[in-house]
N, C-alpha and C positions, 0 to 999 in steps of 0.2 A: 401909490405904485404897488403892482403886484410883489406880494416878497417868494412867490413860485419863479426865483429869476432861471430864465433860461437859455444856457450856451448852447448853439452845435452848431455846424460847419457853413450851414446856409448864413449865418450873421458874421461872420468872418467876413472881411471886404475880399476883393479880390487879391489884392498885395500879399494881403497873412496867408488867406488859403495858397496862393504860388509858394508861398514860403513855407508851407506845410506840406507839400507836394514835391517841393526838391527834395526836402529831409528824408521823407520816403522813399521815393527812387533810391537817392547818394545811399542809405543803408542798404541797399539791396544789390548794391554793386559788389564788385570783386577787386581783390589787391592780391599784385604780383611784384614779389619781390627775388629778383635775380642777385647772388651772391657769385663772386667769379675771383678765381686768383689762386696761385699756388699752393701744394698741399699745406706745404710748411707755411705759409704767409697769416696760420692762424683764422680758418674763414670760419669753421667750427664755435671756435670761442668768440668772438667776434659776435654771434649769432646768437649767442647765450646771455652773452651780457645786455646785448640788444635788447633783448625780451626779460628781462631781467631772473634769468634760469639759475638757481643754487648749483652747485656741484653734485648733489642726489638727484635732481631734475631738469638735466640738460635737453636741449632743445630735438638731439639726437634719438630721445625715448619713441618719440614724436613715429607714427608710422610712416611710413615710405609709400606711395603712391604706385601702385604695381605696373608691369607693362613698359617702363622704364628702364632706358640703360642703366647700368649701375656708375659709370664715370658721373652721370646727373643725378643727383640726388635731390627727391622732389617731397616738401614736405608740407600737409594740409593741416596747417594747424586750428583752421575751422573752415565751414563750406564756403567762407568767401574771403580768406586767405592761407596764397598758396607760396612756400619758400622754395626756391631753386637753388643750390650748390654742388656748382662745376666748375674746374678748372678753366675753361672758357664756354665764351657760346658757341664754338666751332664744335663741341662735342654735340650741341644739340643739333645743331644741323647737320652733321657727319651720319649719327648714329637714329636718328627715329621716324618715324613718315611724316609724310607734309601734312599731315592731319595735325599728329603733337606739334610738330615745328610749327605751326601756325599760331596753336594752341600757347605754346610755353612762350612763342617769342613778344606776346604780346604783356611787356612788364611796365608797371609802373616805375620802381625803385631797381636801380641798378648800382650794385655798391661793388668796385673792383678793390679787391685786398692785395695790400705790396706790405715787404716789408722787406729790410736790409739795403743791402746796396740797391738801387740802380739798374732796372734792367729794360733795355729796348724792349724786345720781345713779349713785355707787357702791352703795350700800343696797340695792337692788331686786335687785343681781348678788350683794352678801352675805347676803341673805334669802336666793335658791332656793340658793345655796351649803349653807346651813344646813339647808334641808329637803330635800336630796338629797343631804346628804353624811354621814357618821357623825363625822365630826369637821372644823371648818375652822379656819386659820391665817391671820391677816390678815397683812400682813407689806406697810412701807413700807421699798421699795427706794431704790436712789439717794439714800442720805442724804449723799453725798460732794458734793451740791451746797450740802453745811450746813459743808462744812467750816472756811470763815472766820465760820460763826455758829452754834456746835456749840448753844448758850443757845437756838437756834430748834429745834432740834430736840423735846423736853420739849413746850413750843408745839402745834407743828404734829402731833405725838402725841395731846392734846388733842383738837386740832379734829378729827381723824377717828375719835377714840371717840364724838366727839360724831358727826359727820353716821352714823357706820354704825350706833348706838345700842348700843354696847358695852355689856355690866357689867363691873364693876371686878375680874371674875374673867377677862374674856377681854383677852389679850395682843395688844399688837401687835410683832411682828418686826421689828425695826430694819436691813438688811442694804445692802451696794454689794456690787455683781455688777461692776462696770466692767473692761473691756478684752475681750469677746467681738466687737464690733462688726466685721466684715470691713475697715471702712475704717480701721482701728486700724493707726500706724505697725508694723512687722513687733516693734519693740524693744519696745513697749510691755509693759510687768509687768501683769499679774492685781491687780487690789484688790478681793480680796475680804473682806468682813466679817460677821459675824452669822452666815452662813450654817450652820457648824458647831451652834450653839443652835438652830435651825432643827430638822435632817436631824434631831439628837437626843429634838428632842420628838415630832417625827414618827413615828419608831422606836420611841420608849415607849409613845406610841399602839397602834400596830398588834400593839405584844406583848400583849393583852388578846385578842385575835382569834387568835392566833399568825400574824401575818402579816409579823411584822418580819425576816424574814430573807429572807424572799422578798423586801420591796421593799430591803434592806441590800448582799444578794446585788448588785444592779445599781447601787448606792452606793458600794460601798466595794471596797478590793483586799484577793482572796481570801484572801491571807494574815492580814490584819488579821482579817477575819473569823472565821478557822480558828483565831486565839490568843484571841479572847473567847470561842469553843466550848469550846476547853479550858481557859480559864480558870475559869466556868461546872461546868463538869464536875467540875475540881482542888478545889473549893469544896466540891460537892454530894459527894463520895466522902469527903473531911475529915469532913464530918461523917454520914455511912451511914457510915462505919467504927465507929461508936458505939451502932448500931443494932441488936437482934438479929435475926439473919436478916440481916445486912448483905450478906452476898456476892452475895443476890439482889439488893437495891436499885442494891448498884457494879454489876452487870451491868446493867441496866435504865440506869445513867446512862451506861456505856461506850457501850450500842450506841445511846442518842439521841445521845451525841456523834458516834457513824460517821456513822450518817444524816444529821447536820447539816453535817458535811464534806462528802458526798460529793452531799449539793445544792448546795452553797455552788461546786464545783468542775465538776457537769456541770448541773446545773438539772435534776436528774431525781430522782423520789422511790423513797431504797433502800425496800424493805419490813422492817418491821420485822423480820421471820423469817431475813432476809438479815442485817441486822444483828449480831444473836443467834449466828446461825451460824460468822460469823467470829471471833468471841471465845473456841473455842477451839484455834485455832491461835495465840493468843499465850500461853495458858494451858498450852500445852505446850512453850511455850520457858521459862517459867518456874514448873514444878511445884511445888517446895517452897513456893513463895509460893503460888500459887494452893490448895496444901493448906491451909497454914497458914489464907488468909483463911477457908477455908471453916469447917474446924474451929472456930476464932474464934467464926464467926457463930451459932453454936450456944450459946454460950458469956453467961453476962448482962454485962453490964459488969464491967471488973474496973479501969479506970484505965490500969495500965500496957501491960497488953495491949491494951486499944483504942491506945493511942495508937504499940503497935510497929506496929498494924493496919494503922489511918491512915497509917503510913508505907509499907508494903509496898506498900498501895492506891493510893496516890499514885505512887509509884514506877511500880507496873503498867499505869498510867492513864498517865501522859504517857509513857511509852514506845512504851504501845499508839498513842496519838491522834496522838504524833509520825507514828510511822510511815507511819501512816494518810493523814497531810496528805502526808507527801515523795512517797508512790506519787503519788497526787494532782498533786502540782504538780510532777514528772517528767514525766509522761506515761503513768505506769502505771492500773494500777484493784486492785480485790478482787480479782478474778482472779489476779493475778500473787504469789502465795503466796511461792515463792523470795525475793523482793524484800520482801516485811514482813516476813516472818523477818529477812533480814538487815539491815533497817534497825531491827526491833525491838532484836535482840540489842544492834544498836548506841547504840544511846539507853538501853536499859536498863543498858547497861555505863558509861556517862559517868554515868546516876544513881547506879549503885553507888559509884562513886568517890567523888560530892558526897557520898554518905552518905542512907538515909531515913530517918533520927532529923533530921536538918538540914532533910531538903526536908519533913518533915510541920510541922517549927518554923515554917516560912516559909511555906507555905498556912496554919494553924492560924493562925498571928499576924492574917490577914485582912488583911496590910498590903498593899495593891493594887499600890502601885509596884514591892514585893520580887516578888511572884506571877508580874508579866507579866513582870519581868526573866528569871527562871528561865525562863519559858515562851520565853521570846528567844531562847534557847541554843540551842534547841532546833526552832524553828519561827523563821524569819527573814522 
C-alpha cells in the first residue's frame, strides 16, 4: 500500500460531505437575540452575566449600532450576532422603518425580564415576543429580594404564569444578576444564580438550527469551547470506528472538528475543502496508523479489531484537535505546518505512553467526567 495516504473531499461519501456542508452554511448564519422587559427588571445585568461580562467589562462597553432609536438598544457583538434591549417590541415597531422593523424583528432568542410582583401589562411584550421569535425564555430576575422569604418565591412564580398565560410546559427562569450596578461598592462580589440553566437551554435550542456555537462562541472562553468540540468528536470516532468504511466517516468528523475550532478562535468560516486538506499532514506523521485504519475500514466487524480501531482513532483524533487548538490559542493558524507537526507529534507521544487500549476504555465507557479529564491534559 502507498504510505503517500491521501485525504480530500472527493473520498468523502456523500453523507460526511452533507455533513460537512451544513457546518459551513450553520457558521455562516446569524443570531438574534431580543432582550425585553422593564428598566428596573434588570435586563442589563442579566445580559452580562449571560455572556459571562466582569464588572470592568460589561456587555454595555459593547458599541451601539447607529441609526437606531435610542429606547432599542442594539448591540453587535460580532458580525453574526446581534443583541436587542428594549422595553418591548412595540418600540421597534413604533419607532423605525419597515426596512429595520423587518430587519430586527427577525430573532431567534427572545428572553422577557420580569421581576417582582406580578404585572399583566407584561403579556402584550410576551405575546409579540412569541410571534417574532423562534423560541422565548421568560425569566424572573432578582429573586435575591426573596431571600429572607425563599416560600414566596414558588408564589410569585404563580402569579406571573398566571398574568403572562403560560402552559405548564413553558418555564420560567428563576435568576439574581446582582452586583453590575456602577454604583456597586468596588469590594462588592457577583451573585449570580440561575444563569448557567439559562445560557444552557438557550444553546440547546439554537443547536436545531445549528446556531449554537455561533451564539457559545461569544459566551463562553475558547478553550472550554474547543474541549466540548473535541469531546463531541472523541464520542463520534469511538463509535465510526465500528463502522464499515469508517476511515471515511473519522475523516468527515476530524475536519468538522477543525472547522469548528477555528470558528470558535477567529469567528471566520474554514471551508470544508480546507478542512479536508489538512488532515493529511497528520496522516503522515503517523502512517502505520492511518494504514491500519484504512485497511480496517474495509474490513466488516470483527470485535477485537474494531476496538484496536477505536483506539488508534482516538488516539489520532485528539492528537490531531490537540494541536489544532495550541496553533490556535498561540497565535498560529493552518498555515503554519512546522508548528502542528510538532505539536502533533507531541500529543501523540504523551497518548502513546497513556496507552490506546486505555484511552479507547475511557471514551468507550461514555463516562463524561473520565472524557473531559483526558481531554484536560491536553487542552487546558
Amino acid at each position: 500500500m502507498n504510505a503517500n495516504i491521501s485525504f480530500n473531499s472527493d473520498d468523502v461519501e456523500a453523507e460526511t460531505q452533507k455533513k460537512l456542508e451544513d457546518i459551513e452554511q450553520n457558521l455562516a448564519k446569524k443570531v438574534t437575540v431580543a432582550v425585553v422587559g422593564n428598566v428596573s427588571a434588570g435586563k442589563s445585568s442579566l445580559l452580562n452575566a449571560l455572556f459571562h461580562k466582569t464588572r470592568k467589562e460589561v456587555l454595555a462597553s459593547v458599541g451601539a449600532i447607529s441609526g437606531v432609536t435610542t429606547k432599542v438598544k442594539r448591540f453587535a457583538l460580532s458580525k453574526n450576532v446581534e443583541i436587542m434591549d428594549s422595553p418591548g417590541l412595540g418600540d421597534i415597531l413604533d419607532e423605525n422603518s419597515a426596512e429595520t422593523r423587518q430587519a430586527m424583528l427577525d430573532i431567534d432568542i427572545g428572553i422577557l425580564v420580569v421581576s417582582g410582583s406580578a404585572d399583566t401589562a407584561q403579556k402584550q411584550h410576551f405575546d409579540l415576543l412569541k410571534e417574532h421569535s423562534k423560541q422565548v425564555f421568560v425569566v424572573l430576575n432578582k429573586i435575591d429580594i426573596y431571600d429572607r422569604q425563599k416560600s414566596s418565591i414558588p408564589k410569585v412564580v404563580a402569579q406571573w404564569q398566571e398574568a403572562l398565560g403560560l402552559t405548564e410546559n413553558e418555564e420560567i427562569f428563576q435568576t439574581c444578576t446582582f452586583g453590575y450596578d456602577p454604583d456597586s461598592d468596588e469590594d462588592t462580589e457577583l451573585d449570580i444564580r440561575g444563569v448557567d440553566g439559562l445560557r444552557e437551554k438557550i444553546l440547546d435550542f439554537l443547536k436545531q438550527y445549528g446556531k449554537d456555537l455561533i451564539l457559545a462562541r461569544e459566551m463562553e472562553h475558547k478553550s472550554v469551547l474547543a474541549r466540548r468540540i473535541i469531546y463531541g468528536a472523541l464520542a463520534a470516532v469511538g463509535v465510526e470506528a465500528f463502522i464499515p468504511g469508517s476511515a471515511l466517516y473519522i475523516t468527515g468528523t476530524q475536519a468538522a472538528a477543525i472547522m469548528s475550532i477555528h470558528y470558535v478562535y477567529t469567528g471566520e468560516v474554514l471551508s470544508k475543502k480546507s478542512a479536508v486538506a489538512i488532515i493529511p499532514l497528520f496522516a503522515s506523521q503517523s502512517i502505520g496508523s492511518s494504514i491500519f485504519l484504512i485497511a480496517k475500514s474495509f474490513l466488516p466487524p470483527t470485535g477485537i479489531l474494531d476496538v484496536a480501531a477505536a483506539g488508534v482513532a482516538i488516539v489520532v483524533t485528539l492528537a490531531m484537535l490537540s494541536a489544532v487548538n495550541w496553533v490556535y490559542e498561540n497565535g498560529y493558524n493552518l498555515d503554519d505546518k512546522s508548528e502542528l507537526k510538532e505539536q502533533f507529534n507531541k500529543f501523540k507521544k504523551l497518548l502513546d505512553h497513556i496507552g490506546a487500549k486505555e484511552i479507547a476504555r475511557i471514551i468507550l465507557s461514555r463516562d463524561a467526567t473520565a472524557i473531559m479529564d483526558l481531554i484536560k491534559k491536553f487542552v487546558k
